[in-house]
C-alpha positions in Angstrom: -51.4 12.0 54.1 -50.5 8.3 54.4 -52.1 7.3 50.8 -49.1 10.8 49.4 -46.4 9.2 51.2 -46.9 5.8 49.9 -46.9 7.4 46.4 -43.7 9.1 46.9 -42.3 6.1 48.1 -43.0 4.3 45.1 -42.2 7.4 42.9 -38.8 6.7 45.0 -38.2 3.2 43.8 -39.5 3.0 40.3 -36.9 6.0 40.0 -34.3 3.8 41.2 -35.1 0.8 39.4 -35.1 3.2 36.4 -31.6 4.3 37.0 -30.6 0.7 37.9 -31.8 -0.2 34.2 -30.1 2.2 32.6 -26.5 1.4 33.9 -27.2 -2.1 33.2 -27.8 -0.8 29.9 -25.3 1.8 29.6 -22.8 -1.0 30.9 -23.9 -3.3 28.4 -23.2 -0.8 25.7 -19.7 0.0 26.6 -18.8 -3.2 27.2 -19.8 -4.2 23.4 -18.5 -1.0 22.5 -15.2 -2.0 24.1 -15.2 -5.4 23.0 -15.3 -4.0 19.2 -12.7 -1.8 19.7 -10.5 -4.5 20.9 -11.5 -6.6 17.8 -10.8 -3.6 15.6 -7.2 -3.1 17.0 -6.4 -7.0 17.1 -7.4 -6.7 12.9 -5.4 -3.8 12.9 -2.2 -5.4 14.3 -2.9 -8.5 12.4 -2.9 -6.7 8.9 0.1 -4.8 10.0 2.0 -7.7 11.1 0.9 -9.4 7.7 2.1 -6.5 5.7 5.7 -6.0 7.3 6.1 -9.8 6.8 5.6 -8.9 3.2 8.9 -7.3 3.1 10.7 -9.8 4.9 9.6 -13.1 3.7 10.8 -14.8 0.8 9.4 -17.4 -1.7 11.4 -20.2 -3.2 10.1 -19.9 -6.4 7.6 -18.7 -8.8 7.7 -19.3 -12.9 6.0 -17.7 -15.8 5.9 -17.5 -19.2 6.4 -14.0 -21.1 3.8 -13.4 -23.3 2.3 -16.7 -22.6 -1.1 -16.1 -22.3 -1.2 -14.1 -25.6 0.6 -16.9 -27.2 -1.8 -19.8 -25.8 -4.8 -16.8 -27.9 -2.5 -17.0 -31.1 -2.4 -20.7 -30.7 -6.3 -21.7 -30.4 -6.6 -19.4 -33.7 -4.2 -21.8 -35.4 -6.0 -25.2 -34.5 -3.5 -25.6 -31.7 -4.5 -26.8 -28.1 -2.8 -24.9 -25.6 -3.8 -27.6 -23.5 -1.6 -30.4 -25.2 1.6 -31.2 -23.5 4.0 -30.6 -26.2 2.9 -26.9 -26.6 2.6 -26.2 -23.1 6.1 -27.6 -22.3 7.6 -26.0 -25.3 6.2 -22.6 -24.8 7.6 -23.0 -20.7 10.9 -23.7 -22.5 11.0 -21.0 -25.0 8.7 -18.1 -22.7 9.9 -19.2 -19.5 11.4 -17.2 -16.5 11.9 -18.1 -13.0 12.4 -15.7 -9.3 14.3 -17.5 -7.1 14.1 -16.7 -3.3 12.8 -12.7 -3.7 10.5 -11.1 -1.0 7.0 -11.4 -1.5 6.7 -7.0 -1.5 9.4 -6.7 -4.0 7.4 -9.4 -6.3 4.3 -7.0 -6.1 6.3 -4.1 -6.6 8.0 -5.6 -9.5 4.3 -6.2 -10.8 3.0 -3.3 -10.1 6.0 -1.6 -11.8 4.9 -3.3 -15.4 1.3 -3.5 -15.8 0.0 -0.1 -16.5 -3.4 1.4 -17.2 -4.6 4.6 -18.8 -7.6 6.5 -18.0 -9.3 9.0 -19.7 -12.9 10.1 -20.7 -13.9 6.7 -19.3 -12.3 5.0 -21.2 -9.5 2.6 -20.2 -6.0 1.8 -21.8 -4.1 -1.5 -20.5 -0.4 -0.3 -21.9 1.1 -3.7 -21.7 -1.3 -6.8 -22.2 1.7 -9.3 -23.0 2.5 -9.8 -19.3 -0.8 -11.4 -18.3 0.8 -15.1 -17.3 3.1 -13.1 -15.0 0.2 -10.5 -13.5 -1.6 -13.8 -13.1 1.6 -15.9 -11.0 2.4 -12.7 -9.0 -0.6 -12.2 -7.9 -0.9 -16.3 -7.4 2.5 -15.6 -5.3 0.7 -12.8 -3.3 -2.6 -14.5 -2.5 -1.1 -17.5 -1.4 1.6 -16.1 1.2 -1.5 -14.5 2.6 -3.4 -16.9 2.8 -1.0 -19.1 4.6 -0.3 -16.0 7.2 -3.9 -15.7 7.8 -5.9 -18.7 8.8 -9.4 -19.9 7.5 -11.6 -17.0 9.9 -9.9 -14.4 7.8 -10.7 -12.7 4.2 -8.1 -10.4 2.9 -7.8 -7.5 0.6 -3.9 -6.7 -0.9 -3.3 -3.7 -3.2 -0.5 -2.5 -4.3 -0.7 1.2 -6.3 1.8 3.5 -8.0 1.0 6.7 -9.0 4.4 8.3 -10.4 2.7 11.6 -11.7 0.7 14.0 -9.8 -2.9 14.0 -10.4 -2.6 11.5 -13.5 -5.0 9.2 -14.0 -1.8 6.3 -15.0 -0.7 3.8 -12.5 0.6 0.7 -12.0 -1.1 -1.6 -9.8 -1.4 -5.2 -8.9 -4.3 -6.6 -6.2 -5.9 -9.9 -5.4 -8.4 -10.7 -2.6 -12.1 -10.6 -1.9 -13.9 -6.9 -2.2 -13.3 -5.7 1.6 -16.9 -4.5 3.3 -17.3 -0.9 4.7 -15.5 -0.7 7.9 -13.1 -3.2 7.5 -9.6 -2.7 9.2 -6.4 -2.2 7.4 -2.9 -1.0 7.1 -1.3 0.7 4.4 2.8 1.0 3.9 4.9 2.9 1.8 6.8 0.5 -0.7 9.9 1.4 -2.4 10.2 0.4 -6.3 12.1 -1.7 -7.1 15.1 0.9 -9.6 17.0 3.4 -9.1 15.7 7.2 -9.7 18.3 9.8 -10.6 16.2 13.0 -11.6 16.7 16.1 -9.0 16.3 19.2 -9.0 18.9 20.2 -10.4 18.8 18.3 -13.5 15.2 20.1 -14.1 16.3 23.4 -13.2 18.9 22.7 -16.4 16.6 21.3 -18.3 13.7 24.6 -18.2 16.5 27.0 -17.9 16.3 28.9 -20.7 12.5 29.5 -20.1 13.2 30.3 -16.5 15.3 33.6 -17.9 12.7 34.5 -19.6 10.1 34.3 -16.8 13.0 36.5 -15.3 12.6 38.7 -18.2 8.9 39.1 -18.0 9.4 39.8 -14.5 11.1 42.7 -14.1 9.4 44.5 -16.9 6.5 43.9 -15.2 8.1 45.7 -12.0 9.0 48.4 -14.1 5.8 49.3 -14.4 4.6 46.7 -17.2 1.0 45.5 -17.4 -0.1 43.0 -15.0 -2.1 41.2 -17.7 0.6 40.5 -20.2 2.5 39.9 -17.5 0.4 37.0 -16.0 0.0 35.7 -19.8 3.5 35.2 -20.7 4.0 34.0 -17.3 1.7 31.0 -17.9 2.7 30.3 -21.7 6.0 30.2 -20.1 5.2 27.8 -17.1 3.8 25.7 -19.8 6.6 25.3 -21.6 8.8 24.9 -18.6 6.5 21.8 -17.4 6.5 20.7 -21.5 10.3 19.8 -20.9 10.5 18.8 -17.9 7.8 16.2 -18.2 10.2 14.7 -20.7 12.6 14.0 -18.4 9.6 12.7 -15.9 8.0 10.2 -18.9 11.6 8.7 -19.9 12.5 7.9 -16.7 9.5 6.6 -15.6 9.3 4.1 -18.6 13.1 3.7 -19.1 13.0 2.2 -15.5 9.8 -0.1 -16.0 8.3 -0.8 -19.3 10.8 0.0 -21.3 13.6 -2.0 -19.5 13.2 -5.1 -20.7 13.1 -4.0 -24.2 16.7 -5.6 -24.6 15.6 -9.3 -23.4 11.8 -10.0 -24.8 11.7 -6.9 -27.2 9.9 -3.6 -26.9 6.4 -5.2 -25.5 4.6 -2.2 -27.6 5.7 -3.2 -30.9 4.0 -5.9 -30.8 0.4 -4.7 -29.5 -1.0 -5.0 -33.2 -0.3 -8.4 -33.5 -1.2 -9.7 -30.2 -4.3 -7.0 -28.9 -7.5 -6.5 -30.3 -7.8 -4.1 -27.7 -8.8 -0.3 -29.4 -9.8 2.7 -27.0 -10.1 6.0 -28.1 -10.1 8.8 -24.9 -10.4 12.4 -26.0 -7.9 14.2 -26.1 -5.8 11.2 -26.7 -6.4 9.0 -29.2 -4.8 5.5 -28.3 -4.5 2.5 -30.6 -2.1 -0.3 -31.1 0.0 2.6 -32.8 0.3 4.4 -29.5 3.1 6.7 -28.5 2.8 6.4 -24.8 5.7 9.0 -24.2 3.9 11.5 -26.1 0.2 10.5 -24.4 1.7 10.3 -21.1 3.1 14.3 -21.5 -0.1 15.4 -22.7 -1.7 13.7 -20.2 0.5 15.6 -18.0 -0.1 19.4 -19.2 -4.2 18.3 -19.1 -3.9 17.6 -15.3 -1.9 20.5 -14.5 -3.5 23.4 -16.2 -5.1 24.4 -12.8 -2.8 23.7 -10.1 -0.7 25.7 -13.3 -2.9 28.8 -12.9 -2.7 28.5 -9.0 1.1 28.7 -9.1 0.7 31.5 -11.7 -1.0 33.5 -9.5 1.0 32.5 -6.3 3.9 34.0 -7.9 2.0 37.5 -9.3 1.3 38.2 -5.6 4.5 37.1 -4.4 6.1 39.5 -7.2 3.6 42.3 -6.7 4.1 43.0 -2.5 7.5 42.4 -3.2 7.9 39.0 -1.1 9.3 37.4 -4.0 13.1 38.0 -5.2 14.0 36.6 -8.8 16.0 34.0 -6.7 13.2 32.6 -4.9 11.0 32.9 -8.0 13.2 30.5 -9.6 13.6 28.3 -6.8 9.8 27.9 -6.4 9.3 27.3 -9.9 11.8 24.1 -9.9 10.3 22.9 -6.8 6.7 22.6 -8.1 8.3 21.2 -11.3 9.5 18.3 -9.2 6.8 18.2 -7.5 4.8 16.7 -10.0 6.6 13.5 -10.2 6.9 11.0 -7.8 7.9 7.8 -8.5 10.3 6.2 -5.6 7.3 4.5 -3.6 4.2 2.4 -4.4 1.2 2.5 -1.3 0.4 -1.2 -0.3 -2.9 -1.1 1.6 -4.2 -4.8 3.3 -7.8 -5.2 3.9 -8.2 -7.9 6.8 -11.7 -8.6 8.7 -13.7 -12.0 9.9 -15.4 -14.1 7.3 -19.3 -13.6 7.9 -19.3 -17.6 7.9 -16.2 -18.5 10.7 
């Protein structure tokens, strides 16, 4: 009996010191657990704060040279050092341009605004190569605000990306920065561009009326007892056509706002793509050279990446037509709503990367 109590006694007390170990364990676990999470949200808050100061701060000056880097390529193939101080001071004097005093966001948004790619089939389509000297001092501008905000533990991320077309593969973009590791904290911000955008709804509703009464049309034959088939077909060729003119009005705005708004100062940029890009791609089903019509690629592009949210609107309406939910009216209305709705180009997203160098 003695010899079973002293085993239970020391059942008693390895149990304990079992249970004592764990909660020294356990404890040690939240505490690092807590202690990350208190680092994650201090990264948080410091790419946050970095951001908004993006939008507030200003630099005193940044200078480029249009087309300067493409004219240093033409100058090499001509025997010319770009390096030489005569070229390189009378290239500044006859490419140069100068931002006084602008926030360090708007710079980026500017860029971002200007430098656009194409993507398609793999295959990848810089539309304006002429700018690379200001890509390049932008991003300079960018990288070394941030740097300056963050100090020497820190390594940043910055992207800036604008998508003005739903589901498009074309954007504008401008980035700098190591690549960020998984996990890494960051804050992302929606950036206004830097024009003015006047298309509404109203203006597409004008611009696809015509098509819309005959959507109308098709409509109430159908409820007089049509067939649902033809119906649903002429219903789509129609939609098609409706998002065929209204993506005109998407593509020169888009481009009369950015790429194409310089074309009075340094001349249309694409014009001169043959004789400063040796740059060819060809995407199916766009075939882009240095004789490109971007409009005309950018509203194919369009149609291509809308044929199935097309057919999902297509048959959103048949239901809506066939229980009766859906009055012409509201047909319409819906209509000119997901017309707009593939276009948006008043904001840019800015995302920051920030974490602790693996060497501070």
């Amino acid at each position: 009996m003695e010899d079973a109590g002293y085993s239970t006694m020391m059942d008693a007390i390895l149990f304990l010191a079992m249970v004592s170990a764990c909660a020294l364990i356990l404890s040690a676990a939240t505490t690092e657990g807590r202690e990350r999470h208190v680092a994650d949200s201090s990264l948080r808050a410091l790419a946050s704060s970095s951001l908004a100061s993006m939008e507030t701060s200003r630099v005193d000056y940044f200078e480029y040279r249009v087309l300067g880097d493409r004219a240093d390529e033409v100058a090499e193939r001509c025997g010319i050092d770009p390096g030489s101080w005569l070229y390189s001071e009378t290239t500044k004097a006859v490419l140069g341009r100068g931002n006084r005093h602008k926030p360090v966001m708007e710079i980026a948004a500017e860029a971002s605004a200007c430098q656009f790619t194409m993507r398609l089939g793999g295959g990848a389509l810089r539309l304006n190569p002429l700018t690379g000297d200001y890509t390049g001092q932008a991003q300079a501008t960018v990288d070394r605000f941030l740097r300056e905000r963050l100090d020497g533990r820190y390594a940043y991320n910055f992207s800036m990306r604008w998508t003005p077309f739903a589901g498009v593969p074309f954007e504008g973009s401008l980035s700098c920065g190591d690549t960020p590791p998984p996990g890494a904290a960051s804050a992302s911000a929606l950036v206004t561009m830097p024009y003015r955008a006047s298309m509404t709804e109203e203006s597409i509703e004008e611009a696809i009326s015509p098509t819309l009464d005959e959507i109308e049309r098709s409509t109430a034959g159908y409820m007089a007892g049509g067939s649902e088939a033809v119906f649903r077909e002429r219903l789509r060729s129609s939609l098609g056509s409706c998002l065929e003119n209204a993506s005109r009005l998407m593509v020169d705005e888009a481009l009369g706002n950015t790429l194409y708004q310089a074309s009075g100062d340094t001349g249309n940029p694409l014009s001169l793509l043959a004789s400063f890009s040796d740059d060819y791609v060809t995407v199916e089903p766009i075939r882009a050279n240095d004789s490109l019509d971007v409009k005309e690629a950018l509203r194919k592009m369009i149609a291509l990446y809308s044929e199935e949210p097309l057919d999902g609107l297509v048959d959103e309406i048949a239901r809506g037509v066939e229980d009766g939910t859906l009055t012409p009216a509201e047909e319409r209305q819906m209509i000119v709503r997901w017309m707009c709705s593939r276009y948006s180009p008043s904001s840019a997203r800015a995302t920051l990367y920030v974490w602790v160098r693996a060497d501070a």
